[in-house]
C-alpha positions, 0 to 999 in steps of 0.5 A: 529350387525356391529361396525364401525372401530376406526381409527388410533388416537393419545393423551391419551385423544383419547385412553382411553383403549388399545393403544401403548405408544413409549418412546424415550429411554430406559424406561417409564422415557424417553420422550414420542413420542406419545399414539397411537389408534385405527385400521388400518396402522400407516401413518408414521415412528417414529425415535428416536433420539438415539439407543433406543426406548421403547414400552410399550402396554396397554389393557383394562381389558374387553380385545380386543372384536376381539382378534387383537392386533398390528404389527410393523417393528424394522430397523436402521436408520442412525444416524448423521455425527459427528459435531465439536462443543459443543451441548446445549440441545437436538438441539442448537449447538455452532460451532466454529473456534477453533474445526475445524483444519486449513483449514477444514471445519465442518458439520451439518445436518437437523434433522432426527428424531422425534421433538415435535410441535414448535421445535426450533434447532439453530446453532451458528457459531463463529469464532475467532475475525477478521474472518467471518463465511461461510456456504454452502449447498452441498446438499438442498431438500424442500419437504411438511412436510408428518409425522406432529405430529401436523397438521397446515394449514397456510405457513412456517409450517417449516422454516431455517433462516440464520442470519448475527449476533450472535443472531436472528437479525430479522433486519439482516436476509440473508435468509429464507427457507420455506417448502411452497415456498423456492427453494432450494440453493445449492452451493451458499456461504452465508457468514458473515459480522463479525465472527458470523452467527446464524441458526434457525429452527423452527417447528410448527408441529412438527415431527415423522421422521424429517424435511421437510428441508433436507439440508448437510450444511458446513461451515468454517471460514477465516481470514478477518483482514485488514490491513488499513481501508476497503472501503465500497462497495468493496470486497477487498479495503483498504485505509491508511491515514498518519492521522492514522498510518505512517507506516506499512505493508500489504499484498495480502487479509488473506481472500481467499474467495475473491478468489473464483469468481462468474459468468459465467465465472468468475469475476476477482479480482480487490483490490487497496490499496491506500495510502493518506497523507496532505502535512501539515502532510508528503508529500511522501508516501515511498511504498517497495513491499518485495515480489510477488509470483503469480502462473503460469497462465495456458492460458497466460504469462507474456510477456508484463505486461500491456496488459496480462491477468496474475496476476500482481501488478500495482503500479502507482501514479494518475497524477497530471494536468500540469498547464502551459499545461492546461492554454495553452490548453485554449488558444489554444481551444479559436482559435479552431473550435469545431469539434477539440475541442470536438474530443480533449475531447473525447480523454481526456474521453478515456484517463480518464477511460484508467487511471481508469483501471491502464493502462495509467499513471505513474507506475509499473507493475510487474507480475512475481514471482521472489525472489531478494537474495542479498548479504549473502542470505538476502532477497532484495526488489522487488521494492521501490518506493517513490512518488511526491505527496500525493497518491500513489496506489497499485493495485492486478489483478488476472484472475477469470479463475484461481483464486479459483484453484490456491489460494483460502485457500493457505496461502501463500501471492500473495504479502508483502509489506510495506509503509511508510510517509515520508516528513514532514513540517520540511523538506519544499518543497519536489520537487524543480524546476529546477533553476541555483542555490538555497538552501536545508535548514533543518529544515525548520524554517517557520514550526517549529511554528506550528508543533510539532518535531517529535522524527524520521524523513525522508526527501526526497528532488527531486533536479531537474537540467536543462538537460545538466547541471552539479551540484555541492553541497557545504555545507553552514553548517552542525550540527549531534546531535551525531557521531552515523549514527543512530542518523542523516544520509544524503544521495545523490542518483542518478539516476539508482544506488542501493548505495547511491552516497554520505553518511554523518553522524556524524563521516565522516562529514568532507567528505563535504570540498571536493564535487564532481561535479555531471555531467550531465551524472550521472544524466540523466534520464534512458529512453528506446526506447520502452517509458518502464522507468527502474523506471517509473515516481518514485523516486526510492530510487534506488533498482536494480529488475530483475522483470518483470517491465514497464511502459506505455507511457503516453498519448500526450498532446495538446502543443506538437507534439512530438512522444510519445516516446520522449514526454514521455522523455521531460517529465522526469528532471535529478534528484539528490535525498537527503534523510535525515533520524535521530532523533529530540530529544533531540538535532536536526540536521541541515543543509543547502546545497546550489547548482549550476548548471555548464554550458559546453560551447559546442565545434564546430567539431574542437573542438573550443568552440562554445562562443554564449552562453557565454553571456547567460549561461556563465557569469563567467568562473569558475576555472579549467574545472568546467563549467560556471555560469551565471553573476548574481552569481558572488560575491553574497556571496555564492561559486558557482564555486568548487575550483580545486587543487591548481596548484604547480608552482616554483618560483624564488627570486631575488637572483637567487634561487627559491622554490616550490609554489602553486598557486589557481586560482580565483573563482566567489567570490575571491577578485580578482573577487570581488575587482573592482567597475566595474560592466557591463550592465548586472551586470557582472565584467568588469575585465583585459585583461585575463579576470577577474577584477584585484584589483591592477589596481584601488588599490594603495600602500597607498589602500594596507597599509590601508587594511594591518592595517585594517587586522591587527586590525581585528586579534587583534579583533578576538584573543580577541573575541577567548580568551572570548569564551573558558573561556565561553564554559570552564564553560559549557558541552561539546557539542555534535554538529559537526559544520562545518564552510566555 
């Protein structure tokens, strides 16, 4: 008689009589792995999840009919590489920032050891707020499940899921291994949308030694804090809006993840930082890059920082259409045939997208690491820059060859910069043509009906000035809520010129009686040769750099012929910048600062002067060597001639004796000037002989008596006007305005 052999079978309820029971622990009270039966070889391995397991064998009382009993091997199996982080049960993990140290990066390995059926272990990365999470496999293996504790016949026996959430977000899975039919990811960089990112695995049938899923996985977090509003759709774009913040400062990504690049070879990075502003808000953006430290580029250099391939900043302002060229563009097209006309715009395309990558336009390129120390080793400004308009952008280049090697996680900043808006409705227009003469009124009376005054302001006011013209500034009235700097300070820049060419507050205020006259020369623009712009197409409220600075020529437009060289210098005005900076509350400065523009009448090579001219631009000569002005502003009722030194003569008296006396000359509104009823064709004084209309050639002695007596009374008027204000003003506060009155 033959009995068949029992195979090997497994549950109590197929082993009723002899069997072997493992304990995952130290005794029976330990988690049971599993009741074993039967004869033959045991398929597979069982491994405990610590040191210990417990073995305990059970015969029936009628004893073994063959005397066989069992046999089985004891080794070691390594055990679990140390995780940071905080163990929930026997597999939930919560992996945060704040075990790792700066920099480092933690692990966690798939399960090694035995799990029943429907096992699930989950990983919980959490970072700090404003960091992501980023987890990557240095190692992946999926292999069919081979020691099943449970068999199961349908797919995803076994599976890994990675959610961009805290939770298992089914709507926010980023991907799912399966033992049946995942290829395995190594190296590949899956990272979070916020400072969460769940891993769960999951098993229906559970396991004697461990998951199909073999995986090393690492992870870390970065810092993703932006400093303005991200743009969607971009891997590092910011924008900032004066709606939002006035000022502030920013930087090269905190994130440098960015900086590891995918593809083949590498991409490069590309982050542009825009700034936005409404003229019915600020009408400048004020943009000062405090420093730049790019590595060495190991295959190029910076030499001519446009067409490099090294690391740089580009700072530009989008150009603004010319409306006169445009209308005469139109023109133009309409007597054109239309072979130029669609050459004509193919050039335009090209220049729009040479625009879009930074290379055409008006700005800034800088692409060296250099530090600026000024006087007592603080720190200077790389570059300050203020625009013309409502835009204004920042760009950071970095080649994709180098990236990841030379900053991904260093912590150092690529760049620091910080912004400000500027200019608003109560300062009025912030750009001012070119004209013979015109006035510079704070505030700006027409917007303090609808805007509310701020308790800080900034106005930056570009004067522009026809080219070979001086400029004179003369202050039609000027008012300082207090004689502290701090609480109202204007000032004038010129161009080229670190220093301020003028700087008045409250306690130097009487330095406006005597304004020098701005020559031509000062106020030329600084143009290279090369089309290369020391401060480009910006007002640059004047900060010398020894950085890497140029500027690309901008393309020609179809009204001029001109190479583009000069082109780009026709494009440039002599500009006078007046900046004021003080407070609104609680009393308010102002201030109205009118200016002429002086005309030189040019000499022949004898030095003669050349008067073809006068009849256009010199209407009036003014007093001294000041220049000329035209004739529609004499006797206007606003100074437009600066008045010299008064010239010291001696003079004598009929008794043979004399003194010493001082004689100034007649200006464009003195009563020598003024005084005669004479007016030209074209408005101009006809005067005397030397030049100017004399008051004594239509006035007579009786015309001399009346206007004594109506001088006389005037006095009287005055002093009686005089004696009530001060019993008026003895009853109130003194005042704190500073008035200067012309």
């Amino acid at each position: 008689m033959t009995c068949p052999m029992r195979p090997i079978s497994s549950g109590t309820e197929h082993c009723p009589y002899d069997y072997i029971r493992v304990y995952d622990g130290k005794d029976e009270n330990s988690p049971a792995i599993g009741t074993f039966c039967g004869m033959g070889k045991f398929p597979y391995s069982i491994i405990g999840t610590s040191e210990d397991l417990y073995v305990e064998f059970v015969s029936s009382p009628a004893g073994p009919l063959l005397n066989t009993g069992f046999h089985f091997n004891v080794g070691n199996w390594p055990g679990h590489v140390e995780t940071a982080g905080v163990r929930n049960g026997s597999c939930d993990w919560l992996l945060n920032s704040e075990s790792l140290h700066s920099g480092n990066e933690g692990i966690f390995l798939s399960v090694a050891h035995w799990y029943p059926p429907y096992t699930s272990c989950t990983y919980l990365l959490k970072g700090r707020p404003g960091e992501i999470a980023r987890l990557y496999f240095p190692s992946f293996r999926v292999n069919r499940i081979e020691s099943p504790i449970q068999p199961y016949d349908g797919d995803c026996g076994e599976s890994l899921t990675l959610y961009d959430a805290d939770w298992p977000d089914d709507a926010k899975i980023i991907k799912t291994f399966c033992d049946t039919f995942s290829k395995p990811m190594e190296k590949h960089d899956f990272v979070s949308s916020s400072n969460a990112l769940f891993v769960k695995f999951e098993s229906k049938t559970g396991s004697y030694s461990g998951s199909s899923l073999y995986y090393w996985a690492h992870y870390d977090f970065f810092n993703a804090t932006r400093f303005g509003v991200p743009v969607p759709g971009t891997e590092c774009d910011e924008t900032f809006a004066s709606w939002k913040e006035r000022s502030g400062k920013f930087r090269s990504p905190l994130n440098t993840l960015v900086y590891k690049r995918p593809g083949d070879p590498p991409a490069d990075l590309s982050c542009t930082y825009t700034f936005i502003t409404d003229k019915r808000l600020y009408a400048r953006v004020i943009l000062v890059v405090e420093s730049v430290s790019f590595k060495e580029h190991p295959y190029a250099q910076c030499g001519h920082c446009w067409d490099s391939r090294v690391d740089r900043l580009i700072v530009r302002e989008p150009p603004v259409a010319d409306v006169n060229n445009d209308q005469y563009s139109q023109q133009q097209q309409q007597h054109q045939p239309y072979q130029q006309q669609q050459h004509q715009h193919q050039q335009q395309q090209q220049q729009s997208r040479q625009q879009q990558n930074g290379s055409i336009g008006r700005g800034h390129c800088i692409c060296r690491s250099t530090v600026v120390n000024g006087p007592n080793s603080e720190r200077q400004p790389v570059l300050r820059v203020i625009s013309r308009g409502e835009r204004l952008e920042l760009k950071l280049l970095v080649d994709g060859a180098h990236a990841a090697a030379s900053y991904f996680k260093q912590s150092a900043p690529l760049f620091e910069a910080r912004y400000e808006f500027a200019h608003s409705p109560l300062c009025g227009p912030a750009i001012l043509p070119a004209t013979t003469d015109g006035e510079i009124e704070f505030p700006h009376y027409e917007a303090l009906g609808y805007v509310a005054p701020p308790r800080s302001i900034k106005c930056i006011w570009e004067l522009r000035v026809n080219r070979d013209r001086d400029v004179w500034l003369h202050f039609d009235k000027i008012k300082f809520a207090s004689r502290s700097c701090e609480d109202g300070k204007l000032e004038i820049f010129l161009p080229g010129t670190a220093e301020p060419f003028l700087s008045i507050c409250g306690e130097n205020v009487s330095y406006v009686r005597e304004m020098p006259i701005i020559s031509a020369a000062q106020i030329a623009p600084n143009v290279r040769a090369t089309g290369d712009h020391e401060f480009g197409h910006f007002n640059v409220d004047p900060v010398q750099t020894q950085t890497h600075l140029q500027q690309p020529v901008s393309p020609p437009t179809s009204q001029s012929s001109l190479p583009t060289d000069q082109q780009q210098e026709e494009h440039e005005w002599p500009t006078v910048i007046v900046q004021f900076t003080g407070t609104m509350a609680p009393a308010r400065a102002a201030f109205k600062i009118a200016w002429t523009e002086l005309y030189h009448l040019p000499r022949d090579a004898s030095g003669v002067l050349n008067t073809q001219k006068l009849e256009e631009y010199c209407g009036f000569q003014c007093p001294g060597d000041a220049g000329c002005i035209p004739a529609r502003l004499v006797c206007n009722g606003v100074v437009n001639c600066p008045m010299p030194e008064p010239r010291s003569i001696f003079k004598s008296t009929h008794n043979g004796t004399g003194f010493l006396g001082t004689i100034e000359e007649p200006n464009d509104e003195s009563i020598e000037t003024c005084g005669t009823d004479v007016v030209g064709e074209r408005g101009n004084i006809a005067g005397s002989g030397n030049g100017v209309g004399g008051l004594a050639s239509v006035v007579g002695s009786a015309g001399w008596a009346g206007a004594g007596l109506g001088a006389a009374l005037a006095v009287l008027l005055g002093l009686i006007c005089l004696i009530t204000v001060c019993k008026i003003c003895r009853q109130r506060a003194t005042s704190r305005d500073i008035h200067v009155p012309y």
